[in-house]
MIDREN-606865 format. One record per residue: y, x, z of N, C-alpha, C in turn. Coordinates in steps of 0.2 Angstrom, whole numbers, plus 5000, padded with zeros to 4 digits. Last residue first. Example, Ala and Ser with C-alpha at 12.3 -4.5 7.8 and 13.67 -1.06 7.14 Angstrom:
<nodes>
498950645035499550685036500050645039/497250665039497850625039498450665039/
</nodes>
This chain:
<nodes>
504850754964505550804969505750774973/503350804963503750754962504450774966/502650884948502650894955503050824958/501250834935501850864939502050854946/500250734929500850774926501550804931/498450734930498950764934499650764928/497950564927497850634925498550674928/497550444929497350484936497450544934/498050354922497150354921497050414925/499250344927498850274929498350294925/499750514932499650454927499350384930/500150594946499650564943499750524937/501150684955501150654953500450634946/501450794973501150784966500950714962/501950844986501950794984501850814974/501750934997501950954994501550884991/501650955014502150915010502250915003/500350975016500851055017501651005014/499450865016499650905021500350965022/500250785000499650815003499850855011/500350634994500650684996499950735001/500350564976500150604982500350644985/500450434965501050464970500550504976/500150354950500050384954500350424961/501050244939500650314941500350314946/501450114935501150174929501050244932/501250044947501150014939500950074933/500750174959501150114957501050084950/499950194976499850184968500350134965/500150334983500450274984500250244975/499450434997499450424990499850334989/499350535010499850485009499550485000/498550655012498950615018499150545017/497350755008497850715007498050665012/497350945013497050875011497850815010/497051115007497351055010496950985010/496451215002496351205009496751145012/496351184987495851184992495751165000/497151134976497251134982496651144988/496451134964496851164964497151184968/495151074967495051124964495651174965/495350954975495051004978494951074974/496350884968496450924974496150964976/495350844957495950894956496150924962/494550764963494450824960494650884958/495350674966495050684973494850794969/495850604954496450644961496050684963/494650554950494850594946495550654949/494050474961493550554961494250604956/495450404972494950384967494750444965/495150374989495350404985495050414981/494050364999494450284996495150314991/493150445001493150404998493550344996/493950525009494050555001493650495000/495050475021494350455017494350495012/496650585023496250495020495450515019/496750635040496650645031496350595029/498250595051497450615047497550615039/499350545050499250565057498350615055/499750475039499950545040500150565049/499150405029498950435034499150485038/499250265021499850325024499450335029/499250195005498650235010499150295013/499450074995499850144997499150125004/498849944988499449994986499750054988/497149904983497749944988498249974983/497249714982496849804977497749854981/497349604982496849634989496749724987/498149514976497549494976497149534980/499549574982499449494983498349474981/499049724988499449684984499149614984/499149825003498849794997499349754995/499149975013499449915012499249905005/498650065028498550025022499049965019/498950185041499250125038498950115031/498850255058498850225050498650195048/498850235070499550205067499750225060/497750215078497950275077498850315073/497350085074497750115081497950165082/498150015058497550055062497850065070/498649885048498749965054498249965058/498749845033498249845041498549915044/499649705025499649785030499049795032/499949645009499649635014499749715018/501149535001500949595001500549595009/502049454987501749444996501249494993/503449394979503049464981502549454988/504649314978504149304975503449354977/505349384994505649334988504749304984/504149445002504749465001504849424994/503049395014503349385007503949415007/501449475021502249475021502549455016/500349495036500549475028501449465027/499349615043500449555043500249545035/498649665056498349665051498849595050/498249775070498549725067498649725058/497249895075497649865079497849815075/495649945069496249885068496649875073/494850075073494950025076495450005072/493550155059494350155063494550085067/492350155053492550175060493150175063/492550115040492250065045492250095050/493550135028493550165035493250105040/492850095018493250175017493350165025/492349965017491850015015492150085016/493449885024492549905028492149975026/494549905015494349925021493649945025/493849865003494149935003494149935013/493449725009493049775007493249825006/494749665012494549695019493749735015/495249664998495349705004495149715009/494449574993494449634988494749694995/494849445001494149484999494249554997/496449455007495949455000495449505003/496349415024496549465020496149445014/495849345034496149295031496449365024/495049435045494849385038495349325033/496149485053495849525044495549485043/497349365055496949405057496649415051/499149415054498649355052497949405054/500849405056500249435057499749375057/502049405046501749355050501149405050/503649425039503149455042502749425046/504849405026504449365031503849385034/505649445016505449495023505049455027/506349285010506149345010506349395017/506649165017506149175014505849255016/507949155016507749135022507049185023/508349165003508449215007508049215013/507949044998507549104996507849155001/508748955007508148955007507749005004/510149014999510049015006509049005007/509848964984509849034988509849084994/509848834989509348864986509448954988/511248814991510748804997509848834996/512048854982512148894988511348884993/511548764971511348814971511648874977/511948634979511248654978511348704977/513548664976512948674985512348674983/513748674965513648744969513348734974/513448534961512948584957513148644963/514248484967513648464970513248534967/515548534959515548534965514748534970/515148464948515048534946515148564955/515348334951514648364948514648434949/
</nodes>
């Protein structure tokens, strides 16, 4: 019994491994709603080169690469997790006004390149490298190292 008990749990373990990292390109309408409209409405002039879905154990997460070879990436329902641009400057539309406002006041000549949203904050990086951190209601607390 206790013999049989490891191989299942060897074999399970092996089938979750199997699993995870799994990268499949899928065309953008098969993307969450919520996502291909962050796309359409913040960058309706950029070409799509490829658009992967991806699981990793229990986690699936969505891509779109551009041709210019930036990059969006979403969460399981479609609401963006990171915006890497850092071939260009993000949309100031598809960055949210209370960042956007800040940057502009504080940082004027720059723009931003990269912002990454995570459970309880915020993450930007701006052109000169100088990365800055957010709350989750967008309010500025600090540099990030």
């Amino acid at each position: 019994m206790k013999k049989t008990f490891l191989i299942l749990t060897g074999l399970l373990l092996f089938l979750f491994g199997a699993q995870a990292g799994h990268y499949k390109m899928i065309p953008f309408k098969e993307l969450p709603s919520d996502a291909r409209n962050f796309v359409n409405n913040n960058f309706p002039d950029l070409k799509i080169s490829y658009t992967a879905k991806e699981r990793d154990f229990l986690e699936v997460s969505y891509k779109v690469i551009f041709v210019d070879g930036n990059k969006l990436e979403f969460n399981r329902s479609g609401e963006w997790k990171e915006i890497d641009f850092s071939f260009s400057k993000i949309p100031e539309s598809a960055v949210p006004k209370s960042i956007r406002d800040f940057i502009a006041q504080q940082h004027p000549e720059q723009t931003i390149i990269e912002i990454d949203k995570e459970k309880w904050n915020y993450e930007v990086k701006l052109n000169n490298d100088i990365e800055l951190k957010f709350d989750k209601n967008q309010n500025f607390i600090g540099l990030d190292d």
